[in-house]
N, C-alpha and C positions, 0 to 999 in steps of 0.2 A: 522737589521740595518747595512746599509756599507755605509762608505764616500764615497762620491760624486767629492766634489771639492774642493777648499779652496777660500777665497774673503779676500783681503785684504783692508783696512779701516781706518780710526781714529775715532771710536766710541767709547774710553772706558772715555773719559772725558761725554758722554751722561745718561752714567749710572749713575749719579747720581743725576739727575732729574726723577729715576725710584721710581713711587707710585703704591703699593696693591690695583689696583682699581678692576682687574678682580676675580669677586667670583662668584662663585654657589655653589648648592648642591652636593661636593663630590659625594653621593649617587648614585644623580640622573647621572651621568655622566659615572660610573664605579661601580654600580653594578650587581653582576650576581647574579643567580638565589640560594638563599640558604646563600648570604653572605654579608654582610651590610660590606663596607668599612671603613666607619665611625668608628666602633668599632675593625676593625683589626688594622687602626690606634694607635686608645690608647692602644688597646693591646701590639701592637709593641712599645708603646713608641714613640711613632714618629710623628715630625711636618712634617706639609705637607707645599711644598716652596710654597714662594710666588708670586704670579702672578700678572703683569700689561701690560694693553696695553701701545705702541709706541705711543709717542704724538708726532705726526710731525712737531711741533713747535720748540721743545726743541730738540728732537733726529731728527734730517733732513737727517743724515747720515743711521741711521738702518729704518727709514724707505721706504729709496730708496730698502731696501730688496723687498718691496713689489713690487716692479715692475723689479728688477733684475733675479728673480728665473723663469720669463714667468707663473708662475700661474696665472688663474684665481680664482674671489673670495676670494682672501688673506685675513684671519687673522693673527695679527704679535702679538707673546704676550712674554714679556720678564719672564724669570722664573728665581727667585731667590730664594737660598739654603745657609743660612747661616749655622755656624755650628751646628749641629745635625738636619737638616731638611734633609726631602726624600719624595719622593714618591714611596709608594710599590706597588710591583707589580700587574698589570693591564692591560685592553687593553680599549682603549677612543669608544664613540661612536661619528663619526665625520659622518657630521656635525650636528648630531641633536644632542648634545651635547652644542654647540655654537652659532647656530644659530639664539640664542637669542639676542647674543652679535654683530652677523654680520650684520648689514642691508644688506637689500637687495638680502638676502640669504631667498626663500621662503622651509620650509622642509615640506613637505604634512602631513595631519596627520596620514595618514594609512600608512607611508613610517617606514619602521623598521632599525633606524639608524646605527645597530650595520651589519647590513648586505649590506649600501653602502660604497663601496670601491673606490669610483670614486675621492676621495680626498683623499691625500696623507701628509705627515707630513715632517719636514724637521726640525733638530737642528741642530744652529748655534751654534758654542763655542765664545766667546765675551770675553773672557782673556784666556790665556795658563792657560794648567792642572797641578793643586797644589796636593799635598800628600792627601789620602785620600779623592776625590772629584772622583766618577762613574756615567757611564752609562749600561743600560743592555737592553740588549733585547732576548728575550728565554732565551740561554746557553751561549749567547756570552757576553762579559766585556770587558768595556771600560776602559780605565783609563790610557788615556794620547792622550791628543790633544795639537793643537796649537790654538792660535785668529783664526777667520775666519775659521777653520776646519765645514764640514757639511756633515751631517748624514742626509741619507733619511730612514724612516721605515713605517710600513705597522701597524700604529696604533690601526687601526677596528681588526684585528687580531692576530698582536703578541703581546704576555706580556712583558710589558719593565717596568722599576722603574729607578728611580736617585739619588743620592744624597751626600752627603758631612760630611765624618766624620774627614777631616781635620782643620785646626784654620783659612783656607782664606775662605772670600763669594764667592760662584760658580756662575756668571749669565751665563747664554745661551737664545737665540733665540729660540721662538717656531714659527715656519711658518707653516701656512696648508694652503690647496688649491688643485684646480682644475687642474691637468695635460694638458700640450698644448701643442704644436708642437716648442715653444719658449723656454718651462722644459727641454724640449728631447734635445734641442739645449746650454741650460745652463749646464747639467749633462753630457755632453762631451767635454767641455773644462776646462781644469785643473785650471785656476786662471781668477779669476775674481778684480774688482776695483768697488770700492764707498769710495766718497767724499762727 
């Protein structure tokens, strides 16, 4: 995981027209061979945040993310971690993981999703870093950003987790997609603007 760029905004009044619409099966998404997630979950004790898509109605502002970053194929999913939620550690299978949720995204069925790499993942921070609220990815930790701070990481492959053992709710931005020659051009300038 290494930041990117920063984009500054007035989205935090959006967040809260955010609703838990996007679910699947844990399982089916992140597990490997020999290990149900599901139950390392309860083992750990641990809520898994919660997730919704960007309604471009209400949020008009985060969802100009999707055409600011030059990806193609954008899913924007806001991920919410109140206190004691987390996601443990894992690595996504993108896009056959999602592509339930994405029109227009066909995944073949003999295509084995944990081994395309051809999309990329990107987390937006959507408030400044409070006490107790992390990112990880491998061996590296996070824990301390600003609004608008973005992380790109290599999902299909690294193990990363998140989560929040301090008293404020953590949202961040989850963007995936297709790399372009617009990405390469958005990941080399340091700040960026949506209104």
């Amino acid at each position: 995981m290494y930041h990117l760029t920063q984009v500054l905004g007035n989205w935090q009044h959006e967040l809260e027209y955010f609703v838990p619409n996007y679910e699947r099966n844990y399982t089916f998404g992140t597990a490997k061979k020999g290990k149900n997630w599901n139950n390392t979950l309860a083992s750990y004790g641990a809520k898994k945040c919660l997730r919704g898509f960007v309604d471009p109605e209400k949020m008009p502002v985060l969802e100009k993310f999707r055409y600011l970053t030059g990806l193609e194929d954008v899913q924007l999913a806001i991920l919410k971690y109140p206190t004691g939620f987390s996601l443990p550690i894992h690595v996504d299978h993108v896009p056959g993981s999602d592509h339930r949720d994405r029109s227009g995204i066909d995944v073949g069925k003999d295509m084995d999703p944990g081994v395309n790499t051809d999309y990329t993942r990107l987390i937006v921070a959507l408030e400044d870093h409070m006490p107790g609220q992390f990112m990880q990815q491998r061996n590296f930790m996070i824990n301390s950003w600003k609004a608008g701070d973005v992380w790109q990481y290599q999902a299909v492959t690294d193990l990363h987790s998140a989560g929040n053992a301090g008293p404020h709710t953590r949202y961040s931005l989850r963007i995936t997609g297709k790399p372009t020659t617009a990405f390469e051009k958005f990941c080399k300038k340091e700040l960026h603007h949506v209104s």
